[in-house]
VEXRO-67164 format. One line per field, with one value per residue (C-alpha): residue number from 1; residue in one letter; x, y, z. Coordinates in steps of 0.001 Angstrom, whole numbers, m for minus. Layout:
N
seq <- [NUM:...];
type <- [a:...];
east <- [X:...];
north <- [Y:...];
up <- [Z:...];
***
This chain:
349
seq <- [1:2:3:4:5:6:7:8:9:10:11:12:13:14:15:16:17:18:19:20:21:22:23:24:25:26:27:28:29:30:31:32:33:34:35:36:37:38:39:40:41:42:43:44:45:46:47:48:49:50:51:52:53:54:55:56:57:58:59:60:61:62:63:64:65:66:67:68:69:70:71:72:73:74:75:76:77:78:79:80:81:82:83:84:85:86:87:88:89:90:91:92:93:94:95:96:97:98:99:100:101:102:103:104:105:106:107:108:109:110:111:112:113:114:115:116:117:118:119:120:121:122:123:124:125:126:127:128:129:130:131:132:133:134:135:136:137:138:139:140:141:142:143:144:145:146:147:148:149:150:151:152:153:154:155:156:157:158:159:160:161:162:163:164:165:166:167:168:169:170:171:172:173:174:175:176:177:178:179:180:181:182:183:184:185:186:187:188:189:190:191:192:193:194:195:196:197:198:199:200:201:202:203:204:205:206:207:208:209:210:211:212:213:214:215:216:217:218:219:220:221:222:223:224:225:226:227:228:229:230:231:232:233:234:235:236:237:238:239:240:241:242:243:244:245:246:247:248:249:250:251:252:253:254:255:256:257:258:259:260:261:262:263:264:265:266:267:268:269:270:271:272:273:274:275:276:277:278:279:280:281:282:283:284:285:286:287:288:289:290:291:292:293:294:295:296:297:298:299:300:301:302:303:304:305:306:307:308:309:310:311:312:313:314:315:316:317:318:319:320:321:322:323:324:325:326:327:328:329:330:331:332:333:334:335:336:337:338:339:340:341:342:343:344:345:346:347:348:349];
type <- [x:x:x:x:x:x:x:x:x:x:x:x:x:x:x:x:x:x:x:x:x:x:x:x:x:x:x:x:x:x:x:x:x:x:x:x:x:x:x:x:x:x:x:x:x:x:x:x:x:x:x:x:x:x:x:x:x:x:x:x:x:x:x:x:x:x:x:x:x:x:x:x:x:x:x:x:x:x:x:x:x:x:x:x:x:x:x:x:x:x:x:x:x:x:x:x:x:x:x:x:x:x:x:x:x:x:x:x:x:x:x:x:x:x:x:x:x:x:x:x:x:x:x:x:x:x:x:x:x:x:x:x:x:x:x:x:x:x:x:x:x:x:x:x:x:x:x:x:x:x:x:x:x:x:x:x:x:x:x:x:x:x:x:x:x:x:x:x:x:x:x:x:x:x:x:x:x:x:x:x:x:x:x:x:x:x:x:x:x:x:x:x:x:x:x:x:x:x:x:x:x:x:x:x:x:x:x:x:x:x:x:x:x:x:x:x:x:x:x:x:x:x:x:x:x:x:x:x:x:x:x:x:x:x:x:x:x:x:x:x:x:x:x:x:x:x:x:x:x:x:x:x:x:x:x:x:x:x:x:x:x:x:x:x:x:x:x:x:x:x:x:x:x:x:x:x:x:x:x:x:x:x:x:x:x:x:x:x:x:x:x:x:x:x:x:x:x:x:x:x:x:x:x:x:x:x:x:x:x:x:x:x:x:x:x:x:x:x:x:x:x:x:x:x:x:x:x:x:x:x:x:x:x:x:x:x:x:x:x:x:x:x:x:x:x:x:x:x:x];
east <- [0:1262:2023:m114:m2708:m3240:m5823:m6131:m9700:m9491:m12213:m11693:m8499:m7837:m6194:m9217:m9635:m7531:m10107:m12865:m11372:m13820:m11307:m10641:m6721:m5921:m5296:m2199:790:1871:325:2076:5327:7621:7649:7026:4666:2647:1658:142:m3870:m3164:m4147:m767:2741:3569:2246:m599:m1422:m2547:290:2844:348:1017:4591:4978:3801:5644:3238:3083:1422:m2332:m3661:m6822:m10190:m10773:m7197:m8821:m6751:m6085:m4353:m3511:m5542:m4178:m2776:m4573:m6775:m8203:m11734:m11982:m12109:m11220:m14325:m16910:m18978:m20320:m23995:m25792:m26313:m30197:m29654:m27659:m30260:m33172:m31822:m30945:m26724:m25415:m22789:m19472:m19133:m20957:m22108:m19062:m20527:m19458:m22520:m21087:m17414:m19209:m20616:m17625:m15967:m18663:m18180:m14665:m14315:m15295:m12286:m10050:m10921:m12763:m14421:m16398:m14003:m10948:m12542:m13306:m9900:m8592:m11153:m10103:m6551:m7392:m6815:m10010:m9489:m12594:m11967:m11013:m14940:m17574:m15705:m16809:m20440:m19507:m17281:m19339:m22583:m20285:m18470:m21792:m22876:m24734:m25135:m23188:m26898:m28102:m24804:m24931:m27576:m26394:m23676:m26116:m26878:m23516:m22210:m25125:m24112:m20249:m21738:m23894:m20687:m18811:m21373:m21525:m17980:m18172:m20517:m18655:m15955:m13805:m12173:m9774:m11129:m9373:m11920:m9941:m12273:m11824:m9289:m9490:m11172:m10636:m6686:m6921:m6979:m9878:m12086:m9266:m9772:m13528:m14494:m11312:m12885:m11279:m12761:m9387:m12139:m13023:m8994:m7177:m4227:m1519:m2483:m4493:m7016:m10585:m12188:m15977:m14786:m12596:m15145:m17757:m14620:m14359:m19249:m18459:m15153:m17489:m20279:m18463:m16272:m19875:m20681:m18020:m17943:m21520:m20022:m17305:m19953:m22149:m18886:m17081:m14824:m13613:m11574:m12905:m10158:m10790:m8162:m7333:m6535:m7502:m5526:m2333:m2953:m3052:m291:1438:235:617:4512:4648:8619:8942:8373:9965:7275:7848:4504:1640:m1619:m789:m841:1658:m222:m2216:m3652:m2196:m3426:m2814:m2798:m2233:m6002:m7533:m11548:m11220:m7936:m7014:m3673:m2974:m4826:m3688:m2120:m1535:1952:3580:6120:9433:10096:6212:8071:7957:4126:1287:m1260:m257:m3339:m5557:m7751:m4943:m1795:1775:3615:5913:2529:514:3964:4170:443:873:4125:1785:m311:1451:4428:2948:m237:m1410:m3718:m5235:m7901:m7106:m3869:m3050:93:m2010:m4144:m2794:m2577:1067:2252:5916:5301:6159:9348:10428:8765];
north <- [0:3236:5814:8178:6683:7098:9447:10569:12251:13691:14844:15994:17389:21337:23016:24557:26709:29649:30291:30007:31927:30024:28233:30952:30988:28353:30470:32818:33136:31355:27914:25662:27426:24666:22731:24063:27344:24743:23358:27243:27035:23629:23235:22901:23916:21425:18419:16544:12923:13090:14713:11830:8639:11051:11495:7900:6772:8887:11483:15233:17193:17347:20818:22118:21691:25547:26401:29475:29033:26173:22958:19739:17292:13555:13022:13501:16523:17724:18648:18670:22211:23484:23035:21341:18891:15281:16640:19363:22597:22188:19325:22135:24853:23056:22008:25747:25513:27912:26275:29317:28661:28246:25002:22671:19463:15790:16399:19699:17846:14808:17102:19202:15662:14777:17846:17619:14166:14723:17026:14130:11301:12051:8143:6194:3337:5907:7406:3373:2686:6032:5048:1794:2430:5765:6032:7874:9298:9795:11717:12000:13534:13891:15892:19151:17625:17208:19764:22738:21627:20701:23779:25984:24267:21116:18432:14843:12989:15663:14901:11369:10957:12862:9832:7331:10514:10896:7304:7079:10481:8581:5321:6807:9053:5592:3729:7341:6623:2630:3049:5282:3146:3505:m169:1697:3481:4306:5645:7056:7279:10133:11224:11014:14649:14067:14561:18490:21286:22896:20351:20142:23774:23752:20586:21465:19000:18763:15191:13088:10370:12420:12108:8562:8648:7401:10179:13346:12637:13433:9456:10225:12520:9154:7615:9356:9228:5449:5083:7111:4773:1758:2537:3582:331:m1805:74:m235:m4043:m3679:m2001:m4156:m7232:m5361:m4250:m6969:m6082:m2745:m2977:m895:607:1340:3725:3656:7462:6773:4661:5655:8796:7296:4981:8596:10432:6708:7238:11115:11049:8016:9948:13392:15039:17462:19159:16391:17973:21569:23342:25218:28069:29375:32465:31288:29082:25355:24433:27375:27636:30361:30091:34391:34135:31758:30391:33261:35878:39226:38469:34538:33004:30244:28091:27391:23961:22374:18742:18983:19049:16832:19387:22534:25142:23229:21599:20054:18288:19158:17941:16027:14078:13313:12124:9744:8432:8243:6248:3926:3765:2623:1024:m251:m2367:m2313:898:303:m2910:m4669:m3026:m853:m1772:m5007:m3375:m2934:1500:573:m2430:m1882:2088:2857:5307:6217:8834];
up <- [0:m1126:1356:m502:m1021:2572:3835:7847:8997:12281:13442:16915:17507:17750:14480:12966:15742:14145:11296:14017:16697:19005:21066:24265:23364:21716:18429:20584:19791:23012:22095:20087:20787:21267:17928:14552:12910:11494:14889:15760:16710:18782:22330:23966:23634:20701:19054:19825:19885:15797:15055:16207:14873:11714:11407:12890:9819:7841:6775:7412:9986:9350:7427:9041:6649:7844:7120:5657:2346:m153:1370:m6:2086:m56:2466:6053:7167:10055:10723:14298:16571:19870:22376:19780:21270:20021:20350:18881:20261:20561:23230:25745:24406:25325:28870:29508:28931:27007:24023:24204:20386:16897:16154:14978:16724:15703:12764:11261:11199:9310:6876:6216:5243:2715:1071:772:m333:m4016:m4075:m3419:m5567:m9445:m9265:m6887:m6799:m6520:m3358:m1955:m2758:m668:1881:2183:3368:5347:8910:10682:14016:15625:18538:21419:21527:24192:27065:25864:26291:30222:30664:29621:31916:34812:34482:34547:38043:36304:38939:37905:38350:35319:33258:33446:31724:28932:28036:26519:24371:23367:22763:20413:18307:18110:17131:14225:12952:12846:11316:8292:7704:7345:4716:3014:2735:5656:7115:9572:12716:15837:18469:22175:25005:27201:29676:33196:33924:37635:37464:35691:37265:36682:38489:41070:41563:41144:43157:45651:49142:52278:52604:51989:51080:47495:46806:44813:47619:44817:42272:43980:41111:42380:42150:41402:38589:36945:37628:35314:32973:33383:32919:29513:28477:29499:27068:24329:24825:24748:21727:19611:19759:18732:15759:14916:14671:12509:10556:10426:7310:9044:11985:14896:17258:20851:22220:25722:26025:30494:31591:28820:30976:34366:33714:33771:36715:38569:37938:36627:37953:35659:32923:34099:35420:38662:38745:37413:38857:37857:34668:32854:31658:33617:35933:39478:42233:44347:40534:38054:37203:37579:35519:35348:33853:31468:29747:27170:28322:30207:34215:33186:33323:31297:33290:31904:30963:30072:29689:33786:33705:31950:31861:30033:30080:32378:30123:27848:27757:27293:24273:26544:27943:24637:23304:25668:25451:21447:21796:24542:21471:18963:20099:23365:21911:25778:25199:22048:21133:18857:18932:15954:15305:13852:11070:7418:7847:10022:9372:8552:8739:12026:12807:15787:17166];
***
């Protein structure tokens, strides 16, 4: 299989956020510092986990679909922004929670990849046969569908429900792409949101009970993490059965994450519960003064630290998680080092 005839779909990672401006600071000068101009409008101070599955196998870093001028997508794009959700903004209208951005839910992101794809193929069977030995990334999605209710005072009890909701909006997205053509899928579940600092700082307890002694993670929180991971999990292999000529790819984005702040001097890290960039505090967050903006400070080496604005990792931290990944086979199911998209591809990274 030809290395160009290979075709990555993100649809959840950060990069479009510079033509949207919708991301809080994401699109600053101060992100994406570390690496490369081409990494600018990424949530952290480098690369991301896409970014390293893409130059792993050999290809470049992913253009953003919203790039805002012509790119050449053959070979991988990204379609996913800074702070979309899975669902639709109607379902957080309708339960009074206001969305901070335009609608670029899992839906929009779908659509924006139908409209592109007759722009990279002229034939039917020339877009199955692009298709067919694509890599799709479908996420890491579904936080921002917690994160924005919990963050507005939303009880746990009220958000819980909302995961069967979301699972279901993931599964059908999957299912789109299948039919389309897609064999190759790899679908994370989400981090553990009880180990970041702005639910340290915002669900802060003096009950040593609320606390995981071995990481300072708050435990109901990973365990909400853990109910979503579950489901999705569950779902998938309901996929893969109906599927079975595409190869469904559960990503173990928790515990590649807790197998870091479990050991965080293992891997380097002095600091793992606070961020980087931030606006002060027991864990540089500071919800009135965010990474980027005016009074917030920016620590000096981010590889001592996983999280680097609060909400998202350093480069240093999804490195490692991306080399769990792929090199690893522990974190991903089956593992992806298996399927036909890396057999034989994979560089060091």
């Amino acid at each position: 299989m030809s290395q160009l005839s290979i075709f990555l779909s993100l649809f959840i990672m950060v990069v479009n956020s510079s033509s949207l401006r919708a991301a809080g600071g994401c699109y600053t000068s101060i992100f994406s510092f570390d690496f490369l101009p081409s990494c600018h409008g990424r949530c952290s101070d480098g690369r991301l986990i896409v970014d390293f599955i893409a130059q792993a196998a050999g290809l470049p870093l992913l253009p953003p679909y919203l790039g805002g001028e012509y790119q050449d997508f053959k070979k991988g794009v990204n379609f996913a922004v800074a702070g979309a959700t899975a669902l639709e903004n109607s379902f957080f209208s309708e339960r009074g929670i206001s969305i901070p951005s335009t609608n670029n839910s899992l839906g929009v992101q779908l659509d924006w990849f139908k409209q592109l794809l007759p722009s990279l193929c002229s034939s039917v069977s020339e877009c199955q046969d692009m298709l067919r030995n694509a890599l799709f990334l479908m996420g890491e999605i579904g936080g921002n569908d917690y994160n924005i209710p919990l963050f507005q005072g939303r009880s746990l009890e009220e958000i819980r429900t909302f995961v069967p909701s979301v699972i279901i909006v993931i599964s059908s997205a999957i299912t789109a792409v299948i039919e389309m053509g897609a064999r190759t899928l790899l679908v994370p579940g989400n981090f553990p949101i009880g180990c970041i600092p702005p639910y340290l700082d915002l669900y802060s307890s003096s009950s040593s009970e609320d606390y995981d002694e071995e990481t300072g993670c708050i435990k109901w929180l990973n365990e909400f993490s853990v109910y979503h991971n579950q489901l999705l999990i569950k779902e998938l292999d309901q996929l893969q059965k109906m599927h079975p000529h595409a190869t469904v790819i559960y990503a173990d984005y928790y515990e590649a994450a807790m197998t870091i702040f479990r050991s965080p001097e293992k891997y380097g890290f002095e600091r793992p519960l606070m961020a980087c960039c931030g606006g002060g505090g027991l864990y540089n967050h500071n919800s009135s003064c965010s990474c980027g903006e005016l009074g917030s400070t920016v620590c000096e080496d981010p590889s001592q630290y996983i999280s680097w604005d609060g909400l998202h990792l350093t480069e240093a931290a999804y490195k490692i998680i991306a080399t769990e990944l792929l090199q690893g086979g522990k974190y991903t199911s089956p593992p992806i080092i298996s399927t036909c998209f890396l057999q034989g591809k994979i560089s060091s990274i």
